[in-house]
C-alpha positions as CSV (number, residue, x, y, z in Angstrom):
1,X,32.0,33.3,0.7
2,X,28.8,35.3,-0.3
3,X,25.8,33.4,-0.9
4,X,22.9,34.8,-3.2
5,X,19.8,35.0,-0.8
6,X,17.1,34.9,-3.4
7,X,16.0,32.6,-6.3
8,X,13.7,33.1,-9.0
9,X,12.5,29.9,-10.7
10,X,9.9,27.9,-13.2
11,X,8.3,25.0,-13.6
12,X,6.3,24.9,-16.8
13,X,9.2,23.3,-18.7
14,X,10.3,21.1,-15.7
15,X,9.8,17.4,-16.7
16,X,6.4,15.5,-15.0
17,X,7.7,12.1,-13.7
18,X,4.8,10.3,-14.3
19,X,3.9,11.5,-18.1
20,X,7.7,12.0,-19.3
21,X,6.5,15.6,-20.5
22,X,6.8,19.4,-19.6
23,X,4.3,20.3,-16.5
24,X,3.5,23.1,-19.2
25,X,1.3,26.1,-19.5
26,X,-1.7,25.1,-16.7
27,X,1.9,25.6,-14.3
28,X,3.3,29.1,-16.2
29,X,4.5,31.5,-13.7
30,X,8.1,32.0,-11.5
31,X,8.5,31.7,-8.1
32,X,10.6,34.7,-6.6
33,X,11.5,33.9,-3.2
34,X,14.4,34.6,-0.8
35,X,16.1,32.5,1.4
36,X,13.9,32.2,5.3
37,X,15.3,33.4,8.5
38,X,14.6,32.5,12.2
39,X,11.3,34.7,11.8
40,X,10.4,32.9,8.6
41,X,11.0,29.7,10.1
42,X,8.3,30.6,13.5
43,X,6.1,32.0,10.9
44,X,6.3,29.0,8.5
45,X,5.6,26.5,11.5
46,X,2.7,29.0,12.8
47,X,0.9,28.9,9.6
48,X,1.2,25.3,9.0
49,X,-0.1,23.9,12.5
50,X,-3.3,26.9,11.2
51,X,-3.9,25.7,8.2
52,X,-4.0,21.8,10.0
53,X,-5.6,22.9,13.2
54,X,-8.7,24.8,10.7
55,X,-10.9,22.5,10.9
56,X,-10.4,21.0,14.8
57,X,-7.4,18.2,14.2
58,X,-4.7,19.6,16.9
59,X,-2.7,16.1,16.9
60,X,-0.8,16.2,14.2
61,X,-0.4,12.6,13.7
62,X,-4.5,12.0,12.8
63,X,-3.2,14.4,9.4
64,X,-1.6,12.1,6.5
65,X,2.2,13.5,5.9
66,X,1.1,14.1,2.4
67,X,-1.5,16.7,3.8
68,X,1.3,18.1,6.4
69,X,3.5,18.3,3.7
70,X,0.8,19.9,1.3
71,X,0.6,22.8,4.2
72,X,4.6,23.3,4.8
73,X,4.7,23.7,1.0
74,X,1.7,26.4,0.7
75,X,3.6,28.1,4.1
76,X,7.4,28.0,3.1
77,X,6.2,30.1,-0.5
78,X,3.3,32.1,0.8
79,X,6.2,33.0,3.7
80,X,9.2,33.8,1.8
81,X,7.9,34.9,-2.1
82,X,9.4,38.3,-3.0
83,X,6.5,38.9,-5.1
84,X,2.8,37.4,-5.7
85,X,2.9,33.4,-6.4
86,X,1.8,32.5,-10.0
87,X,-2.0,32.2,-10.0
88,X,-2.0,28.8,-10.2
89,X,-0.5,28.1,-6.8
90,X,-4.1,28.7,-4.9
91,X,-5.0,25.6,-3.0
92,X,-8.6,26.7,-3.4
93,X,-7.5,25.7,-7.3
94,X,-5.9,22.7,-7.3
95,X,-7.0,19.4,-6.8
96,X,-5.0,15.9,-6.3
97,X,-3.6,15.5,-10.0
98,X,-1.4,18.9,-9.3
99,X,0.0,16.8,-6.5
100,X,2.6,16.4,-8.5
101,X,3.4,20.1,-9.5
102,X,3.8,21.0,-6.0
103,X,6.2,18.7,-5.3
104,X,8.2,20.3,-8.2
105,X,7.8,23.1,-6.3
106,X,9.6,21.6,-3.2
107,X,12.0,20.5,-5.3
108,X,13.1,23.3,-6.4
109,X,12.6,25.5,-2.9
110,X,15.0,22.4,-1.3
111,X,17.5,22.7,-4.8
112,X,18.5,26.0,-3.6
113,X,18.2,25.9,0.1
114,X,21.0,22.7,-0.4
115,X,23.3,26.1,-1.5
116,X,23.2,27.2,1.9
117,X,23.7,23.7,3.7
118,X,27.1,22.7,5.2
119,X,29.3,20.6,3.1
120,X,29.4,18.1,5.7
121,X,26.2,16.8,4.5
122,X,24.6,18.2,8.1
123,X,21.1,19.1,7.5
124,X,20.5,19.6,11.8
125,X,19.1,22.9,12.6
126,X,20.5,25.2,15.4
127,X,18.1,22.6,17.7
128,X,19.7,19.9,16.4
129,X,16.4,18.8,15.2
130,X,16.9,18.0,11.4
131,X,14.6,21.0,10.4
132,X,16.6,22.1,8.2
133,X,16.4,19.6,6.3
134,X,12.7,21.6,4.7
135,X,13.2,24.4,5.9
136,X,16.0,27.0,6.8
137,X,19.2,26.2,6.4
């Protein structure tokens, strides 16, 4: 069986849980990316633990999960996008009412990483360790 290693996908017409409406235009722009490999995966956990270790936390459980999970999101794209992000995805640019769009985001990353997941329902990494759950299958 031949799996497609790449995805290219949109927002800006997704549904907003919390208003009932499109995200819409302030969220226009695809995502290109392509599915991670071990490499990704070391790079994706390198550039997380920097962008939570910038500013002198190095335990990881002082940082709120939302904010860990703010800096896996920003990793996993910035990582694996085929081409340049839509300009909206900046961090420097968004502020806690596109909390929301971000998880789309992740929603969408983890929609077509479950493609590449056993059947089983398995989500353990090679370690055993569950990562795969968020990030390489």
């Amino acid at each position: 069986m031949a799996f497609v290693n790449e995805t290219i996908f949109s927002i800006e017409s997704n549904i907003n849980e919390e208003t009932g409406e499109p995200f819409g235009e302030k969220y226009r722009g695809t995502f290109a990316i392509r599915r991670p490999n071990l490499q990704d995966k070391i790079a994706i956990a390198s550039k997380q633990a920097a962008a939570l270790s910038a500013y002198g936390a190095s335990n990881p459980n002082m940082i709120a999960p939302s904010v860990q999970m703010l800096a896996k999101i920003f990793a996993f794209i910035c990582t694996v996008s085929k081409e340049e992000p839509p300009a909206w995805f900046d961090a420097t640019k968004l502020h806690d009412e596109d909390e929301l769009a971000l998880a789309e985001v992740w929603s969408e990353v983890q929609t077509f990483l479950r493609t590449f997941r056993p059947k089983n329902g398995s989500t353990a990494g090679a370690a055993g360790d569950e990562q795969s759950e968020n990030m390489v299958p």
